[in-house]
C-alpha positions as CSV (number, residue, x, y, z in Angstrom):
1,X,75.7,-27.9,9.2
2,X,74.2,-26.0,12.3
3,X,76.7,-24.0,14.2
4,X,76.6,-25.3,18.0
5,X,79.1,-22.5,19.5
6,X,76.5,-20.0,22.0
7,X,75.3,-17.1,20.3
8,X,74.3,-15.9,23.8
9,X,75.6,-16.2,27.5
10,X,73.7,-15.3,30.3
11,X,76.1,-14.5,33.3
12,X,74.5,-14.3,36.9
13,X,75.9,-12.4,39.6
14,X,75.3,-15.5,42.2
15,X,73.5,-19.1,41.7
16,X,70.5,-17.4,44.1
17,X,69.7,-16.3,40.2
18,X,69.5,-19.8,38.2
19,X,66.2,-20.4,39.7
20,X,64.9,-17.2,38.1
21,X,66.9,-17.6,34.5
22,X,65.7,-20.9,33.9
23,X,62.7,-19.0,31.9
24,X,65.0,-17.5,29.7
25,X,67.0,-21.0,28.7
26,X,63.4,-22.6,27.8
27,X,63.2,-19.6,25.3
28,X,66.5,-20.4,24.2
29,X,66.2,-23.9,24.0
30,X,62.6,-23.6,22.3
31,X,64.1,-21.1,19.4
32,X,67.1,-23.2,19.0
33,X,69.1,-20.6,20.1
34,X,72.9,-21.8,21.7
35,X,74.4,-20.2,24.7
36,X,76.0,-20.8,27.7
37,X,75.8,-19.6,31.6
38,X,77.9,-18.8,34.0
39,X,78.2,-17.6,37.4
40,X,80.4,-14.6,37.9
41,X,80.2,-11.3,40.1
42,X,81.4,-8.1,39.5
43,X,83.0,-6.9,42.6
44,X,84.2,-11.0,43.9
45,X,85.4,-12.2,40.5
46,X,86.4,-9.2,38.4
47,X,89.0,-10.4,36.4
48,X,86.8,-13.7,35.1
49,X,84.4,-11.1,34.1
50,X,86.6,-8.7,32.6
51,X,88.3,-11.6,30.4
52,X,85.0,-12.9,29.5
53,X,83.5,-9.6,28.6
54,X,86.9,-9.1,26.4
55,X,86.6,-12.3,24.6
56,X,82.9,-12.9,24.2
57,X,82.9,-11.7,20.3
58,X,85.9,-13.8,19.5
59,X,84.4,-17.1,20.9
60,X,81.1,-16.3,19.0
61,X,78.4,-15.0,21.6
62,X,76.7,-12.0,20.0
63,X,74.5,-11.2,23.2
64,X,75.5,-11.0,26.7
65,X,72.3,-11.1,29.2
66,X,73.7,-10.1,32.6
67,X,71.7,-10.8,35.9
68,X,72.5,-9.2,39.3
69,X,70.5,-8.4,42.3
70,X,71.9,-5.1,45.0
71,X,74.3,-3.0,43.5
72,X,74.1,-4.9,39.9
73,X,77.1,-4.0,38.4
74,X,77.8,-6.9,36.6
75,X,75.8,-5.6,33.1
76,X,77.8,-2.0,33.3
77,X,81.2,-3.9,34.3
78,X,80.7,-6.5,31.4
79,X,79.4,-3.2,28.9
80,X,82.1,-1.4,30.1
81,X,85.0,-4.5,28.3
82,X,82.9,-5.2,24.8
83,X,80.8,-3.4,22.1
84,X,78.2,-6.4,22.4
85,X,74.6,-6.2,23.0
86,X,74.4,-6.2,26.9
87,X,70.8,-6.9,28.4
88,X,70.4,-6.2,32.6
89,X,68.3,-8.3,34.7
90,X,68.1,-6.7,38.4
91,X,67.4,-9.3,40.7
92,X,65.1,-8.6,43.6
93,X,67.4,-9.2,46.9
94,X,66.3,-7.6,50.6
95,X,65.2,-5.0,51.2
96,X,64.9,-3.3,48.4
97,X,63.2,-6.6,46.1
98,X,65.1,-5.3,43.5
99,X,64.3,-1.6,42.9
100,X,68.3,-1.0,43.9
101,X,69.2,-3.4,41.1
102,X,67.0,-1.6,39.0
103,X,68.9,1.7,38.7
104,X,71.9,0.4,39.0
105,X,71.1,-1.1,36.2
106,X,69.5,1.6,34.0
107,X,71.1,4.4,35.0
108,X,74.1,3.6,32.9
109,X,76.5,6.9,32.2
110,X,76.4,8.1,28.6
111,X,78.6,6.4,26.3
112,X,78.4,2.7,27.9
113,X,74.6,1.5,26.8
114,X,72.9,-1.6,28.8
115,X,69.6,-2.8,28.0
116,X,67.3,-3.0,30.5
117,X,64.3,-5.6,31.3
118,X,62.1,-5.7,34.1
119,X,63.0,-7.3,37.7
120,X,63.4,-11.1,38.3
121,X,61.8,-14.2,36.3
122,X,59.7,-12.0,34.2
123,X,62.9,-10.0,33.1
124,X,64.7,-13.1,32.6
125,X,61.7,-14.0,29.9
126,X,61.9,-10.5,28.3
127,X,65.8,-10.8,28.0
128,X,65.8,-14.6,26.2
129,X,63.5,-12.6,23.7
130,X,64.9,-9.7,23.1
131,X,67.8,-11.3,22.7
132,X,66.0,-13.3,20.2
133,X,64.9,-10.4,18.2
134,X,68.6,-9.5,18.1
135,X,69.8,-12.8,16.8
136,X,66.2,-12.6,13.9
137,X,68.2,-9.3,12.4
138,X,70.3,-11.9,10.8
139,X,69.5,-15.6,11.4
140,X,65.6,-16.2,9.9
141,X,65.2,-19.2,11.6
142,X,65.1,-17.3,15.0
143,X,63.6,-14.6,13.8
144,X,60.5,-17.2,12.3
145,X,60.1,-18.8,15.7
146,X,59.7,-15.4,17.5
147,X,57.0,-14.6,15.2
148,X,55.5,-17.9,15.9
149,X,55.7,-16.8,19.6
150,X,54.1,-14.1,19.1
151,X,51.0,-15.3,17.3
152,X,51.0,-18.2,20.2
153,X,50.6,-15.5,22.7
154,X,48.0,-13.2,20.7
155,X,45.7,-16.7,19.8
156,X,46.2,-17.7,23.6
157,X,44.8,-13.9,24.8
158,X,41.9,-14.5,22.0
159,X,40.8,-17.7,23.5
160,X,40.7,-16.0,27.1
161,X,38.8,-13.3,26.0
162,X,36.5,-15.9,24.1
163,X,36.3,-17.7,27.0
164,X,35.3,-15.1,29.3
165,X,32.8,-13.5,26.8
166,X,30.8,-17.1,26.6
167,X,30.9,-16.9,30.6
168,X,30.1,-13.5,31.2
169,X,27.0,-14.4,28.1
170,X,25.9,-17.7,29.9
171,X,25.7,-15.7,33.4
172,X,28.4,-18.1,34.8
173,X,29.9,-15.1,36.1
């Protein structure tokens, strides 16, 4: 019997983000990997986050992917209440297209660890998978289609290069 209860949530600091996370649910739902989103801030709904940071191990979510643009608290706030695994994606928001996210983000004090992916949509990909590799320590069905994914990616590189040496040869370019 497959267990349907998330093994990760992915919490956004405002639905501006679900455009750019929507990346990291393909991965998901490509690796057959549960979760479950949510939209909850830091600073205008601490108490949701607090309880859901508190409780996330007891309902099952092993990883907690946490995306915020500006000040980006939400990954240190939701760190800060459980022992889980806690990815960052800063967001990039005016004026400062995420560099401001960025270190919030990574410059985490000592003692309270989040992970930390690059800005925006290409984060939100690099999250889903690390995420992945977290959930392939123990589940080898997850960790199978990750190294399917990566063999995808290193044949798809191949056939560009292929493709670019037979133009380059045939002076199509």
């Amino acid at each position: 019997m497959t267990d349907k209860s998330p093994k990760v949530a992915v919490l956004m600091g405002s639905a501006n983000d679900l455009p750019h996370l929507k990346s990291a649910f393909t991965i998901f739902n490509d690796f057959n990997i549960e979760f479950t989103a949510r939209v909850m801030s830091a600073h205008r709904t601490p108490e949701e986050a607090l309880a859901f940071a508190s409780s996330a191990e007891d309902n099952g979510i092993q990883v907690i992917i946490c995306a915020a643009g500006m000040a980006a608290h939400l990954a240190g706030v939701v760190a800060a209440h459980t022992t889980l695994p806690v990815i960052g994606i800063p967001m990039a928001c005016p004026p400062f297209e995420g560099i401001d996210a960025l270190y919030s983000t990574v410059q985490m004090p000592p003692g309270i660890p989040v992970a930390s992916v690059t800005v925006g949509k290409a984060g939100a990909k690099n999250a889903a998978l690390y995420a992945a590799s977290i959930l392939g320590l123990s589940d080898s069905a997850v960790k199978a289609k990750l190294n399917e994914f990566r063999v995808q990616q290193t044949a798809t590189v191949k056939q560009a290069d292929a493709e670019l040496q037979e133009a380059l040869a045939s002076g199509k370019l």
